[in-house]
N, C-alpha and C positions, 0 to 999 in steps of 0.2 A: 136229443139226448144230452147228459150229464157231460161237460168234457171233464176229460182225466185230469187230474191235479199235476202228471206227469207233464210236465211244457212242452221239453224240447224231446216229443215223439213225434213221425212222421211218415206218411207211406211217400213210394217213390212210383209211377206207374209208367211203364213204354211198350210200345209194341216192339221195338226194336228191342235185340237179341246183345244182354252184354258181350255175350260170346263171338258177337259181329265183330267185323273189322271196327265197324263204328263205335261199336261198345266199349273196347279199348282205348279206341283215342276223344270220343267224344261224351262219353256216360261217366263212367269208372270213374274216371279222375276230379269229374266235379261232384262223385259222390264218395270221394274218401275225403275231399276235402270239406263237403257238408258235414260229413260224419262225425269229423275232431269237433263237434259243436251240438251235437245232438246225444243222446241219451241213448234212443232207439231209431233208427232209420232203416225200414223195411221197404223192400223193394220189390214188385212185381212187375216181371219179363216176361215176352214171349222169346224160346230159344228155335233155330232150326233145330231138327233131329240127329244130322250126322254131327255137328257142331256140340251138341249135346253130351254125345254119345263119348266124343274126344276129349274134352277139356270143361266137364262139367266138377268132377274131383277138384281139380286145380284149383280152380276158382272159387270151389266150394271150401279150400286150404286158408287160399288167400285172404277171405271176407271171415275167417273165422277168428282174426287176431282185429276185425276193428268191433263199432258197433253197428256195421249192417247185417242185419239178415236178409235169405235173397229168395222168391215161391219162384221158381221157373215153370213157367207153362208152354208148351209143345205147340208151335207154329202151325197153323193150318195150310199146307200149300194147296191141297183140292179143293175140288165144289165151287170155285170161282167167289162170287160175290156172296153166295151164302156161305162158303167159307170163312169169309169175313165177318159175318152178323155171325158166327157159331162163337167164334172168338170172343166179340165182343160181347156176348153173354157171359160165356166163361172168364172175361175179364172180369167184369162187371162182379159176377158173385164171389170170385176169387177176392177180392178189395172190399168186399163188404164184409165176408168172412175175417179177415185178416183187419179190417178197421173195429169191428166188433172185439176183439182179440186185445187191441193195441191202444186203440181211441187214440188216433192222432189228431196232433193240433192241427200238421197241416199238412194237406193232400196235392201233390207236386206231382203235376201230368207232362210226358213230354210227346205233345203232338194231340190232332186233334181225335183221333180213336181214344186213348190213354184219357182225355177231357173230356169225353162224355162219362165213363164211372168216375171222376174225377167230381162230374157235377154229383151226382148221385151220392158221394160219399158226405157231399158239404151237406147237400140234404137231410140226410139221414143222422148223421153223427156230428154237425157244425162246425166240421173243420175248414181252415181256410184253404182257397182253393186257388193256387197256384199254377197259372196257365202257360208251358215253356211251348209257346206259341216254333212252329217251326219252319214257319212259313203259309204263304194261303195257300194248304192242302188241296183245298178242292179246285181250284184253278189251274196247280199244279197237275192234278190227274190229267185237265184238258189237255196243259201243254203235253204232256210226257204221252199224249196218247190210248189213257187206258180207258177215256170217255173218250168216246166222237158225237158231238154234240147232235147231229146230225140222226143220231139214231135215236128213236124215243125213247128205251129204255134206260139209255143212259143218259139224256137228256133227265129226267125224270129223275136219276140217282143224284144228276148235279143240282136239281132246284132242290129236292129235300135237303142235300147234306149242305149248300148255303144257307139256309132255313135253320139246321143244326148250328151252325158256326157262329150265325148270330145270335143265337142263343146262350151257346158257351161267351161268347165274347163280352156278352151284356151281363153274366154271372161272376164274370172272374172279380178273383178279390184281390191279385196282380199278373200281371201279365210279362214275359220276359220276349222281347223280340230281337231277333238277328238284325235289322238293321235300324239305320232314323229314316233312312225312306219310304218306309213300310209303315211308319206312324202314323202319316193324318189317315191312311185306309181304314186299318185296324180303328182308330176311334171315326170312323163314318160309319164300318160297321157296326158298333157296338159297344164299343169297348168304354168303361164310365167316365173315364178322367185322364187326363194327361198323367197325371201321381202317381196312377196305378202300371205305366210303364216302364220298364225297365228296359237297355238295350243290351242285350252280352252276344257280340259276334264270335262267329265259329273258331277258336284261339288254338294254338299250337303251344303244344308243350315242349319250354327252350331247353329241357334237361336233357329230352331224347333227340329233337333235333338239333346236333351241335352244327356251331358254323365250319362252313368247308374250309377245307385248307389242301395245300396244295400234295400232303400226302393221304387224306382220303379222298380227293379228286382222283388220282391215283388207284386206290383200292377200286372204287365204284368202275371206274374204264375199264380195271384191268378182268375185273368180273363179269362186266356186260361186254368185253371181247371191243373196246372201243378206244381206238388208236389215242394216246395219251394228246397230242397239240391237235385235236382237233378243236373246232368250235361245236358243240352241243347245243341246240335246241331241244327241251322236255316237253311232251305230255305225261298228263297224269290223271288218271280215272276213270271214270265209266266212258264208253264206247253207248250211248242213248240219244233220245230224241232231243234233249234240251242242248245238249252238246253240240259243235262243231268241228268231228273232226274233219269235214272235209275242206274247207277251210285251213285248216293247220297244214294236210297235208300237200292245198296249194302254195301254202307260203314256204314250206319246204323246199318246193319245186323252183321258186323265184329265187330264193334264199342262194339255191343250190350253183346257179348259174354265178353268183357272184363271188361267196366264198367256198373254195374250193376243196377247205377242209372238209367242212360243212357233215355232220353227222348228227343221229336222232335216237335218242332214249324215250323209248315209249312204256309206261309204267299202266297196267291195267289190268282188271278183271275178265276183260272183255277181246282177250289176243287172238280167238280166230274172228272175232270181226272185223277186228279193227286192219290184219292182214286183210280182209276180205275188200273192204275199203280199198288198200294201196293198191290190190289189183285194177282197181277202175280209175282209180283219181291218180297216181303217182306213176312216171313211165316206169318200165321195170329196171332202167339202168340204174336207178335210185335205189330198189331195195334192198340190195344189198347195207346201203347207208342206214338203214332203220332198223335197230332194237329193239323189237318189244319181247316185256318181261311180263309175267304175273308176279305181286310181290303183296307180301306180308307187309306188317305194320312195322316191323325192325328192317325189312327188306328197302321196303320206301325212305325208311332213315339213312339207310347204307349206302342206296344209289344214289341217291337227290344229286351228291355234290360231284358225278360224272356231268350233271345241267351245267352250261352256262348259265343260260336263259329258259325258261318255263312258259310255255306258251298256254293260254284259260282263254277259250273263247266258248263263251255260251250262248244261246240263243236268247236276247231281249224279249222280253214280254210282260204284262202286266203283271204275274206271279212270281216275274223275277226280282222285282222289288222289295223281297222280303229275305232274299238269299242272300248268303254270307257263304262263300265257296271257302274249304279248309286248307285245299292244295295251298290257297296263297300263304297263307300264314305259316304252311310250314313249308315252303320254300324260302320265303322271307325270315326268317326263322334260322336256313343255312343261309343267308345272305345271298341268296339266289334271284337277282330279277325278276319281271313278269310281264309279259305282253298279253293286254286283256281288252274284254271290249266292251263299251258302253251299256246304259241300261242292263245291269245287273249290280243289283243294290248299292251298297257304300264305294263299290269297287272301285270308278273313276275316283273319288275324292280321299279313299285313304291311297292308291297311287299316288295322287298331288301332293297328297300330306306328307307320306313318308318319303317321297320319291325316290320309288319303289319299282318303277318300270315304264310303261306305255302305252294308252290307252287309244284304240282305235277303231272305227267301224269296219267290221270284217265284213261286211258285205260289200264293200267296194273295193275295185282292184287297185286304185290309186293308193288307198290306207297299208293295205299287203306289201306295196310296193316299198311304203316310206317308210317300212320295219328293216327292210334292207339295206336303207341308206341308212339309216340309225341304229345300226349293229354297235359301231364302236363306242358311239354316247351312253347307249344300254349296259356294254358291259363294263364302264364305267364306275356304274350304282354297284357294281357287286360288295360284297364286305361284309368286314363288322359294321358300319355305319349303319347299314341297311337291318343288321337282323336288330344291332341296338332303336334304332327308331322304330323298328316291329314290336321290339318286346316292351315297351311303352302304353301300347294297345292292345296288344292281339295276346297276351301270355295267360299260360290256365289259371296261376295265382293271380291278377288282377278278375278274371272270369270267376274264380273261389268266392271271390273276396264280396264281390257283387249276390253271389247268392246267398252267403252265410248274410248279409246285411238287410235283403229281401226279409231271409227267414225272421230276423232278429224284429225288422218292422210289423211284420204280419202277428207276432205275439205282444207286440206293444202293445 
């Protein structure tokens, strides 16, 4: 079909929900800063329903002073896997209806559900097709557990939707990836040209998280009920399969023996699991010393800087070479250290670069051990130094800046 003489029109496609925790700190921002540049930028979401139902008005306030517009479509949580295929129909004609509508230049998928009508749309209306790669989804399923390879049926779901992936990947007209690690993959699988990669890691935004200081260190204690001269260790986020908290909460236990202060802010979605956890891995004279909160997106800004130190240990694996974890950036962000562990993406080398924290293999007991003798070195890094050499890399304006430049090439 004809493209619109309108240029700078564009759909935006996610299955993920603005109205997510993630929407907030990881959609929105890079698509109000798309927007100062676009004409029209149309967005199609899937939202949950109670999420919906709460702060759909709001945000339907908010977007009506830029140039987004926004189709929210209604989450499928039943029916399992055909739940899924119902969506992605309903995706699919929703964006064809709405590119009929709009004829945008260019069709901007984030992830690989949102990339397959994404291809569809390039098809049909020849817009360029903008691939915000999120990672290797379908490997991720293995790791996280929701295929077991082991069964046929989902064996079966993993060889088609590689099959799909190579597909998309061998279409895209560019491509945006989380890390450099995850590059020569992506072009074995498919992908055309080095040129057509782009890298924008998971960035924090330096306005909301300001660097700590010693009176909202302060506040955050004094709210999570956590005695002001302690030493703090943080977690932060999902309680899942890719995760390690059992790990963090043996280093706790080592930790514990040697500083005396020794106390834990635990920040998650996930608090009767993760107590469920301390029952088995941590003695119970310890729990007492453990905080865990549920927290909002302004909640996570408020407590961060009760952290000394932030502990991210994730599970290595081939899928993790495309991950860019967001905690780090926005602890680094409060000048907040980080003890992390290898094999997961850029992590060890922007560590080095920024010198930023401490990279180790948690699966040995010797590495746990030498975060205890390296307590004082660690907190060290804390600072401005630390969030200034973060915000160098990791800032949503640098992240802005990279997609509006994307956009700008792809209509050259």
């Amino acid at each position: 079909m004809k493209q619109s003489t309108r240029k700078s029109c564009s759909l935006f496609i996610t299955y993920d929900g603005l109205l997510d925790p993630l929407g907030s700190s990881q959609i929105l921002p890079y698509l109000k800063a798309i927007a100062t540049r676009e004409d029209h930028l149309h967005v199609l979401s899937f939202e949950k329903p109670e999420r919906y139902a709460l702060a759909a008005g709001a945000l339907r306030e908010a977007l009506s002073h830029t140039t987004i517009r926004w189709t929210p479509l209604i989450f499928t949580r039943s029916w399992g896997s055909v739940g899924k295929l119902w969506d992605l129909l309903r995706m699919q004609l929703a964006a064809c209806r709405i590119a009929a509508r709009i004829q945008p230049s260019v069709v901007h998928a984030r992830g690989h559900a949102p990339a397959q009508a994404a291809l569809l749309i390039k098809q049909l209306f020849g817009a360029h097709f903008l691939f915000d790669c999120r990672g290797l989804w379908v490997d991720e399923r293995v790791d996280k557990g929701g295929w077991v390879l082991s069964n046929p049926w989902h064996r079966l779901q993993y060889r088609v939707y590689k099959w799909i992936e190579m597909i998309l990947f061998s279409q895209v007209d560019h491509m945006v990836v989380l890390t450099e690690a995850v590059i020569p993959e992506v072009l074995r699988l498919g992908v055309p040209k080095r040129r057509t990669l782009t890298v924008i890691p998971c960035c924090a935004d330096f306005c909301h998280f300001q660097l700590a200081t010693p009176q909202s260190r302060q506040i955050a204690r004094s709210d999570c009920h956590i005695p002001e001269a302690s030493l703090v260790l943080g977690y932060l986020g999902s309680v899942g399969g890719m995760y390690m908290p059992e790990q963090f909460l043996r280093l706790v236990e080592r930790a514990s023996t040697r500083q005396l202060s020794l106390q834990v802010l635990v920040l998650t979605p996930d608090e009767e699991k993760f107590r469920q956890l301390m029952q088995i891995h941590l003695p119970a004279a310890l729990h007492p010393h453990v905080h865990v909160r549920a927290a909002n997106r302004d909640q996570v800004a408020r407590w961060l800087p009760a952290m000394d130190l932030l502990v991210s240990l994730t599970k290595p694996s081939y899928a993790r070479i495309g991950m860019s974890p967001t905690k780090l950036a926005e602890a680094w962000a409060t000048g907040i250290p980080a003890i992390c562990n290898r094999g997961v993406g850029d992590v060890a080398t922007l560590v080095e670069e920024l010198d930023a924290g401490m990279v180790i293999d948690a699966s040995t007991e010797a590495d746990l051990l030498s975060i205890v003798d390296a307590l004082p070195s660690l907190l060290s890094k804390k600072g401005k130094r630390l969030r200034e050499a973060a915000q160098s890399r990791l800032s949503l304006e640098l992240a802005a800046e990279r997609y509006r430049q994307i956009y700008n090439n792809l209509r050259a």
